[in-house]
C-alpha beads as a LAMMPS data file, in Angstrom:
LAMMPS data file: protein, C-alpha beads

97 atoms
96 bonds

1 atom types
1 bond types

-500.0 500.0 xlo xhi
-500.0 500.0 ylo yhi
-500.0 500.0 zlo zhi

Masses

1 110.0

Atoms # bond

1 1 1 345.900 -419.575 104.868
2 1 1 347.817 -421.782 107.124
3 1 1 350.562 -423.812 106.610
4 1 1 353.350 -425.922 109.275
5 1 1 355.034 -422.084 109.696
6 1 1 351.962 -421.164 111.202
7 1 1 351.902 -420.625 114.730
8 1 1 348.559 -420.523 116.962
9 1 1 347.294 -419.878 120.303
10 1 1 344.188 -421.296 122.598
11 1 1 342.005 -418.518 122.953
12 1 1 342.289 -417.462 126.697
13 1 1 338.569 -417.481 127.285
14 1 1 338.634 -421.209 126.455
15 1 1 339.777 -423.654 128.764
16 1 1 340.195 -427.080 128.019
17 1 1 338.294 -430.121 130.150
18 1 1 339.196 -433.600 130.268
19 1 1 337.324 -436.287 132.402
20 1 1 336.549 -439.862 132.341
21 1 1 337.550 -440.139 128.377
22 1 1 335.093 -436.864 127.777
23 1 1 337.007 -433.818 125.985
24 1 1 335.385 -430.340 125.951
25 1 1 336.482 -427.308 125.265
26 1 1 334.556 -423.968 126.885
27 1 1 334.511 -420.699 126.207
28 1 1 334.013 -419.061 129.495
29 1 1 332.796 -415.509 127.662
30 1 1 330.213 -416.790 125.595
31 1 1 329.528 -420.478 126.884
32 1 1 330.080 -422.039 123.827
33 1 1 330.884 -425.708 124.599
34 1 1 332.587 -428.303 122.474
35 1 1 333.155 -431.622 122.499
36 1 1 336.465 -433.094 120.923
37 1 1 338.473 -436.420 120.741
38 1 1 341.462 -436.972 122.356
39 1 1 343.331 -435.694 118.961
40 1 1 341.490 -432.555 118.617
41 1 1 342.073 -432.457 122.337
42 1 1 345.692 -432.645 121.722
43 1 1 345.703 -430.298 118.823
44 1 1 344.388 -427.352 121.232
45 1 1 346.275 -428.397 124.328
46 1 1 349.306 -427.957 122.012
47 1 1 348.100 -424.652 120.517
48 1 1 350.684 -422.531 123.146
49 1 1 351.390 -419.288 121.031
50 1 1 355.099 -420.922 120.698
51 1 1 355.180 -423.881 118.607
52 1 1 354.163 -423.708 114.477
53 1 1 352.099 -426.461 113.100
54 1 1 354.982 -428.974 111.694
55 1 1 356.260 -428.681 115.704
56 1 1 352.593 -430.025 117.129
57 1 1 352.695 -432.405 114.114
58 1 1 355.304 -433.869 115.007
59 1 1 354.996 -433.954 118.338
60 1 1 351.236 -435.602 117.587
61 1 1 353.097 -438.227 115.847
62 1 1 355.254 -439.665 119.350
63 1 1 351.640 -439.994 120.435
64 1 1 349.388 -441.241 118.046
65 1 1 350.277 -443.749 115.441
66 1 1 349.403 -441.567 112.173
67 1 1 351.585 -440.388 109.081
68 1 1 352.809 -436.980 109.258
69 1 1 351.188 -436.342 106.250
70 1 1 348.031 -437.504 107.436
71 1 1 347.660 -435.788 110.125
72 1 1 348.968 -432.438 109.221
73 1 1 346.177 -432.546 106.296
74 1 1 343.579 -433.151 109.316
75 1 1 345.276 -430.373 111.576
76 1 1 345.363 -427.820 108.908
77 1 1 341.501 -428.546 108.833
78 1 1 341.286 -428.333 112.128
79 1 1 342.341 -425.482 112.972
80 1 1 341.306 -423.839 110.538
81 1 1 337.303 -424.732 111.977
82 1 1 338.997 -423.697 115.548
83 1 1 339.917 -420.009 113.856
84 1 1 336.467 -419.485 112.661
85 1 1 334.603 -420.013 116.088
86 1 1 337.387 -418.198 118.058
87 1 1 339.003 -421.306 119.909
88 1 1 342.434 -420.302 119.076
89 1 1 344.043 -417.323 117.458
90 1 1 346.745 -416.633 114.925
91 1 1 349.958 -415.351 116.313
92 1 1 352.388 -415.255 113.260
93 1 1 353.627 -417.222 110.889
94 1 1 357.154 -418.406 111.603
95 1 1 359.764 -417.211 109.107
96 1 1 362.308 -419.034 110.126
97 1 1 361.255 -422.405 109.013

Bonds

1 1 1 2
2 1 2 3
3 1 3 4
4 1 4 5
5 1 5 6
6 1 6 7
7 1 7 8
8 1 8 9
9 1 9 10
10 1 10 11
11 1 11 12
12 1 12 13
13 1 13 14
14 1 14 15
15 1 15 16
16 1 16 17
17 1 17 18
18 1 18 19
19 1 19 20
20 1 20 21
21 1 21 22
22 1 22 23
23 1 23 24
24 1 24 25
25 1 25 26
26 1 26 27
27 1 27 28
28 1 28 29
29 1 29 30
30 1 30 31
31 1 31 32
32 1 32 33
33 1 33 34
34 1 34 35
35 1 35 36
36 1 36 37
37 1 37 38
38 1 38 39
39 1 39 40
40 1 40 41
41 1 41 42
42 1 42 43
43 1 43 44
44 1 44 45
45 1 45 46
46 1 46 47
47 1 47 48
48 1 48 49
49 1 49 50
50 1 50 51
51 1 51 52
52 1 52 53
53 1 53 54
54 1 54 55
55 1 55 56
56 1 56 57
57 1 57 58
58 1 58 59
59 1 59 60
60 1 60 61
61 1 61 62
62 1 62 63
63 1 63 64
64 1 64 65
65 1 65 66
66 1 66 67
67 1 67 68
68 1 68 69
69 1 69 70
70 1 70 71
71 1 71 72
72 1 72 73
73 1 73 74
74 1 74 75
75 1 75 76
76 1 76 77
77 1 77 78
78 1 78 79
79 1 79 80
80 1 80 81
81 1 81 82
82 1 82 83
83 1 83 84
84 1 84 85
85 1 85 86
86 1 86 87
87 1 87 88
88 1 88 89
89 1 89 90
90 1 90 91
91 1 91 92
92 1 92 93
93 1 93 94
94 1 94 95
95 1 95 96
96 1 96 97
């Protein structure tokens, strides 16, 4: 289960597209294609193997204008989706938070 400890990574097979206001994100092994908003867009782009989920919350929330709680409840989901079709991956959870 995740929680703001959590920390994940974008899937290197998938590489993230932005042009003209149109998101995707492609998975260059099995051409899988998505198409995201510029959150969700935001929520991968952040997904670097380094940060936990309360750091790309919070770091969402300089951007957008959105309650923490809000949009850690809509991350959390998120990802969560992400994990199942192999966008990102889990890299630990951080015990030092």
């Amino acid at each position: 289960m995740l929680d703001g400890r959590t920390i994940l990574k974008l899937n290197d097979d998938v590489i993230l597209k932005s042009v003209n206001n149109s998101f995707r994100a492609l998975n260059v092994n099995d051409g899988n294609q998505y198409r995201l908003n510029l959150v969700s867009f935001k929520m991968l782009e952040n997904a670097d193997g380094k940060r936990n989920i309360d750091d790309i919350v919070n770091e969402l929330t300089k951007i957008f204008d959105v309650e923490k709680t809000t949009l850690k409840d809509d991350i959390l989901l998120f990802y969560s989706e992400a994990l199942q079709k192999k966008i990102i991956f889990l890299v630990e959870i951080d015990e030092n938070n």
